[in-house]
Structures are given as C-alpha cells and as structure tokens.
C-alpha positions as CSV (number, residue, x, y, z in Angstrom):
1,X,15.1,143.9,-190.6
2,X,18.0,144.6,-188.0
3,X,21.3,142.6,-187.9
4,X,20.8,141.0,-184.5
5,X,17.7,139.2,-185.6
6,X,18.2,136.3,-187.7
7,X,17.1,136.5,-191.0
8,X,15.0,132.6,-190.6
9,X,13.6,134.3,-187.4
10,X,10.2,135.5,-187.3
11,X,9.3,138.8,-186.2
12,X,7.2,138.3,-183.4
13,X,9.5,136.6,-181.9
14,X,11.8,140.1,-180.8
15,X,10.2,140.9,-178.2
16,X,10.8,136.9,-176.5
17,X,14.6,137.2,-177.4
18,X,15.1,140.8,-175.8
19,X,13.8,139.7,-172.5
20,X,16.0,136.5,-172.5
21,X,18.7,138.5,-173.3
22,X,18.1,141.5,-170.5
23,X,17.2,138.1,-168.2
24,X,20.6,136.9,-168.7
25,X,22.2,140.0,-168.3
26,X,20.5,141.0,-164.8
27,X,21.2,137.5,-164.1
28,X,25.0,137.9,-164.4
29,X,25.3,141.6,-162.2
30,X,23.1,139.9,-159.7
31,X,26.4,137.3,-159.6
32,X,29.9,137.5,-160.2
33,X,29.4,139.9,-162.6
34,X,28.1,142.9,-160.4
35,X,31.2,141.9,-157.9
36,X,33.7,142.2,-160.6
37,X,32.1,145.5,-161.8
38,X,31.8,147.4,-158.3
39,X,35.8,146.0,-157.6
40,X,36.8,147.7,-161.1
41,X,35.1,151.2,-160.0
42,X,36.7,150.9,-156.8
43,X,40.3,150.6,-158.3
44,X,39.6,153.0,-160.7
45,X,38.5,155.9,-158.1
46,X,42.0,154.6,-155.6
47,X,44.3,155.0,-159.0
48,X,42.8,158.1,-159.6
49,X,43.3,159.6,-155.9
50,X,47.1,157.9,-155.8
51,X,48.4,159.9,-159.2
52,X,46.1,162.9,-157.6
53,X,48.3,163.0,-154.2
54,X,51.5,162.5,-156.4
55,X,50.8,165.2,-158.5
56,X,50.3,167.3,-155.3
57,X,53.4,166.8,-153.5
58,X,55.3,167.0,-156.9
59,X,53.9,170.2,-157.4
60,X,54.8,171.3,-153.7
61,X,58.4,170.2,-154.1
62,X,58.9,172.2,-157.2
63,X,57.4,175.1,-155.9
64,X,60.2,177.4,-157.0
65,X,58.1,180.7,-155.4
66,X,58.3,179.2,-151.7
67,X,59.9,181.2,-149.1
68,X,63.8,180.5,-148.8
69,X,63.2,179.6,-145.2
70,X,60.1,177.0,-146.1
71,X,62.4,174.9,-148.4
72,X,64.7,173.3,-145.7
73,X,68.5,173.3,-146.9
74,X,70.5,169.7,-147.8
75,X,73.0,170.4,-145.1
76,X,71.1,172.4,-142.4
77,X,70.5,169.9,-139.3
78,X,67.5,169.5,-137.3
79,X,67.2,171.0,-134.2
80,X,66.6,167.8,-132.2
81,X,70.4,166.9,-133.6
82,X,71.7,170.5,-132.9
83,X,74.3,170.6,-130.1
84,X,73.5,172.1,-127.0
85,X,74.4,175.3,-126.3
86,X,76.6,176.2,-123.0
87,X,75.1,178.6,-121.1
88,X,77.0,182.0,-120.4
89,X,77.3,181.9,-116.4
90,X,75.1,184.6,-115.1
91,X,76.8,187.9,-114.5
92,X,77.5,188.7,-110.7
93,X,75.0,191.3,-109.3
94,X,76.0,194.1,-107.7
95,X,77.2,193.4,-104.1
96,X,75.4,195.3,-101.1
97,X,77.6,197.3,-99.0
98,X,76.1,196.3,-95.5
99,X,74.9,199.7,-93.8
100,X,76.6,200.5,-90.9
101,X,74.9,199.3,-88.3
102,X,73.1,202.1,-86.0
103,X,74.5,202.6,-81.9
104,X,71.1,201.5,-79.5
105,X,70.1,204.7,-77.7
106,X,69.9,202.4,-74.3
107,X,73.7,200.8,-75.0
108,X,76.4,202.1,-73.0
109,X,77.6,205.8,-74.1
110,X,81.1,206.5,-74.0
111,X,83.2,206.1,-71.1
112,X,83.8,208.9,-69.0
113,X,86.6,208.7,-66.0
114,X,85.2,209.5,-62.9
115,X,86.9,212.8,-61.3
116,X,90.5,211.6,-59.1
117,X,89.5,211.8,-55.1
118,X,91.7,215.2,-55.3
119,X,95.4,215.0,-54.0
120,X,96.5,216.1,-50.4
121,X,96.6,219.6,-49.7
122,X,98.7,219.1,-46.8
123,X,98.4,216.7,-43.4
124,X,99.8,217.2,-39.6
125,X,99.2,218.0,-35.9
126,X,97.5,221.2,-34.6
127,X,96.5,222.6,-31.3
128,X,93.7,225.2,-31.8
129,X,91.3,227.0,-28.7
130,X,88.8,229.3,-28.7
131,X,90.2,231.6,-31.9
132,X,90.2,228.2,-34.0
133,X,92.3,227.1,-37.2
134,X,92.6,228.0,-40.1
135,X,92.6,224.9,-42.3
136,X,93.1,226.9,-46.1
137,X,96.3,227.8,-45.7
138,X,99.7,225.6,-45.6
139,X,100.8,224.6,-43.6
140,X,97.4,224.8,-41.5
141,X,97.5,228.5,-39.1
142,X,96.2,228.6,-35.6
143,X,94.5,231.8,-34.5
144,X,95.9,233.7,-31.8
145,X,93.2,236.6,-32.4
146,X,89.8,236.7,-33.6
147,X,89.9,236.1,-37.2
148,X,87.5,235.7,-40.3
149,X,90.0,233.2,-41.6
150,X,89.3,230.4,-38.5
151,X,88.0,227.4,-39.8
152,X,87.7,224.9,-36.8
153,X,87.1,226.1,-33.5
154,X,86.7,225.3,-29.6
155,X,84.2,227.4,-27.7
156,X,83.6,225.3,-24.1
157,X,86.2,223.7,-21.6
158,X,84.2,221.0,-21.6
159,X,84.9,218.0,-23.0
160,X,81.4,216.7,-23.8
161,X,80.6,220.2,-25.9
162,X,80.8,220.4,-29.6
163,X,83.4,221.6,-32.2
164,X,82.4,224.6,-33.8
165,X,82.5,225.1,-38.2
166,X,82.7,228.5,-38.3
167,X,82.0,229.0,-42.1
168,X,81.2,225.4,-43.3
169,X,79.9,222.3,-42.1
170,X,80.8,219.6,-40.0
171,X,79.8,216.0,-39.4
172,X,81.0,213.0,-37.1
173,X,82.4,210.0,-39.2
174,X,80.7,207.0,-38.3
175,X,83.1,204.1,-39.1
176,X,85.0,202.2,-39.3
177,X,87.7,203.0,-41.0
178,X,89.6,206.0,-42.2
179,X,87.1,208.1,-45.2
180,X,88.4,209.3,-48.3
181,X,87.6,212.9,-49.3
182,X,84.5,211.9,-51.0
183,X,82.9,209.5,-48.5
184,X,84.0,213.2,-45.9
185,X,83.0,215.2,-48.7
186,X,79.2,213.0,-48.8
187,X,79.0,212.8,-44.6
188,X,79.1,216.4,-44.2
189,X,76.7,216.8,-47.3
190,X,74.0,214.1,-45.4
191,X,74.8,215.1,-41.7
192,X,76.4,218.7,-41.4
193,X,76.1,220.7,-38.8
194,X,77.3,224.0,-37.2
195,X,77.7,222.8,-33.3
196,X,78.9,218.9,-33.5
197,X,80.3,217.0,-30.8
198,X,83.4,214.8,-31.8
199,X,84.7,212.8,-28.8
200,X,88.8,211.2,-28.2
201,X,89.6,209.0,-30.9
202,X,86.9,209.8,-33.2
203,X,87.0,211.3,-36.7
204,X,85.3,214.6,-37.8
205,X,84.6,215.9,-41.5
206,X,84.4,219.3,-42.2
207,X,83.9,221.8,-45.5
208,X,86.1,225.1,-45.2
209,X,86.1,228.7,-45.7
210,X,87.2,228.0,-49.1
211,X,85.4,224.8,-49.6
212,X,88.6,222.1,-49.1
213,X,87.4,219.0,-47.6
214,X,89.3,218.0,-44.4
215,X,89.2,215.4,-41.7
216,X,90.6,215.8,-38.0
217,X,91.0,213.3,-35.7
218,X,90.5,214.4,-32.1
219,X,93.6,213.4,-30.3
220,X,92.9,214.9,-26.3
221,X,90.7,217.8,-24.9
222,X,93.3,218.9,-21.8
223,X,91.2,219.9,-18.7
224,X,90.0,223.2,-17.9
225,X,91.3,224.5,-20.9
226,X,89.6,225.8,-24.3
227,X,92.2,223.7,-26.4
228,X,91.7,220.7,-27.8
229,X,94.8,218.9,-29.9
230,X,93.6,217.2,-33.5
231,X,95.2,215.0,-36.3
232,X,94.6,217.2,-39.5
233,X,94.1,216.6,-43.2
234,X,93.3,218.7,-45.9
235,X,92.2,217.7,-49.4
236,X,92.2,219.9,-53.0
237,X,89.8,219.7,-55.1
238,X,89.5,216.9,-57.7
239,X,90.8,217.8,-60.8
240,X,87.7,219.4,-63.3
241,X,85.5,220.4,-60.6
C-alpha cells in the first residue's frame, strides 16, 4: 500500500483523493499562487541577465590583449577639455610685382621741338633795275651786268608791271602785319609766281637762287626809270633742314 494513503483508508477511495488533491492545487496557480510563481521566474531570468552584464564588462576591463590605444590612460584628458590650440598665422604669399604698365599706341609720342624760324641772314635797303639783285650774298649785290646770280628783278618802267623771280618764286603778302620766314616761306609755296605785281608799301615774299627765304618791301618805283627801291630781308635756313 503506498505511504500517502492511510492505512484505515480504503482503496477505492485513491482515485477521490487524487483529484481533490490536483483540484486544490490548480486551484491555488489559478490564484495567488500562479502570481507568486510567474514573479519568481521573472527575478530569476533579471538576476541572471544583471551577473551576465557584470561578467561582461569585467571581462572587457581586464582585457590585458587590448590595443595600448583602446585602454584610455589615468592621466590623458579628453579632448572636449583639451586646450585650444593657437593657430600659426598664415605665411605671407608671395607678392606680385605689378607689370609695367604698356604705352597706348594713340597717347602722345615723344616731344619733338619744332625746327627754329631760321636766324637773319642779313636785312637793309637796295636799289635794283633791270639786271636785278642778288639776294644770296651779304651784304645783298645789285647787278650792274647781266648775271646768273640776279635774284629780284625790274623789267618795265611802269609802275603797275610786275617784279620778276628770276630763279625762284614770288608771292604778294596779303596782311596785315609783317610775316615770319615760314608764313613767306608758306605764301610763296600756295601763291608763287614768276611775273608778280607788288605795289608801294606792300610786302613781297620770294625763294632765291639758293633757296633763302626773303621778304622786300617796295619802298618807290621813280618815274620813267627801270629802278625800283625795296626794304630787304633775308632769312637762313632753320636749323636741321
């Protein structure tokens, strides 16, 4: 007979005592009992998990076999903590050398002193005729003969005839005014002529034999005569021509 069953109990009653007692034991789970089971477990599995982790990270911490530089040092600072460090100034560049700057084709070129108005070759009175000056020489010479060397001449005993240039040219000067050699120089160039009449008082410009500039100034035409009596000046050449 088993030991759970009383001895004064009779055998057929086993089977109505095991299915009071598995009753009351479904009764208690289904109760406080079930509670207080499932809250055990749960503790059990949390313990378990907690010494799990602490096992871990003590194993991590005694890693000896870690890198040197995955074990951070005692005194070794963070870097959030680190002081800042100054920054070196940047180093100058070289400086560009400014080009020289280029000349404009169209600015002005360099200055080039316009040639002097040429000097006085020599100045005075003549009386000249039909055989004519000659204006090359100095002091000016008055032709008593035919001569190659006559510059300014009088061919008529009138007075309203013209003045005769007998190698160059000659031109009447407008006015007013005296001219320089160059404003002669230009009249005789524009308006010069072999035959020119030059009345009293008036100016003439005329180009020599050797190619002096000179001015006269008609002073009187006496009557019935081929002479005529002129103010005189002679220019050289400006200097570089």
């Amino acid at each position: 007979m088993p030991e759970d069953v009383p001895r004064n109990q009779n055998p057929d009653e086993r089977p109505t005592l095991r299915r009071r007692l598995s009753r009351h034991y479904n009764e208690s789970l289904d109760g406080s009992g079930r509670g207080a089971v499932l809250s055990a477990l749960i503790g059990l599995v949390t313990a378990l998990l907690g010494a799990a982790v602490a096992i871990y990270v003590a194993t991590r911490g005694d890693d000896k076999d870690a890198p040197p530089d995955a074990r951070p040092s005692a005194g070794a600072s963070s870097p959030a903590n680190a002081p800042p460090v100054p920054s070196s100034p940047a180093a100058p560049g070289p400086t560009a050398t400014p080009s020289p700057t280029a000349t404009s084709s169209t600015g002005p070129g360099p200055t080039v002193a316009a040639p002097s108005d040429g000097e006085v070759r020599w100045s005075g009175e003549v009386q000249f005729a039909t055989h004519g000056v000659d204006l090359d020489t100095v002091p000016a010479a008055v032709q008593r003969y035919w001569s190659t060397d006559a510059d300014l001449s009088r061919d008529s005993a009138s007075a309203d005839d013209g003045l005769h240039a007998e190698w160059g040219q000659l031109a009447l000067w407008p006015g007013p005014g005296t001219p320089s050699r160059q404003q002669c120089a230009e009249r005789v160039s524009t308006h010069g002529a072999e035959w020119v009449h030059v009345p009293v008082g008036r100016i003439g410009c005329l180009t020599t034999n050797k190619d002096h500039v000179a001015m006269f100034k008609v002073i009187r035409y006496p009557d019935d005569s081929f002479q005529v009596t002129a103010h005189v000046t002679v220019w050289n050449p400006p200097e570089g021509s």
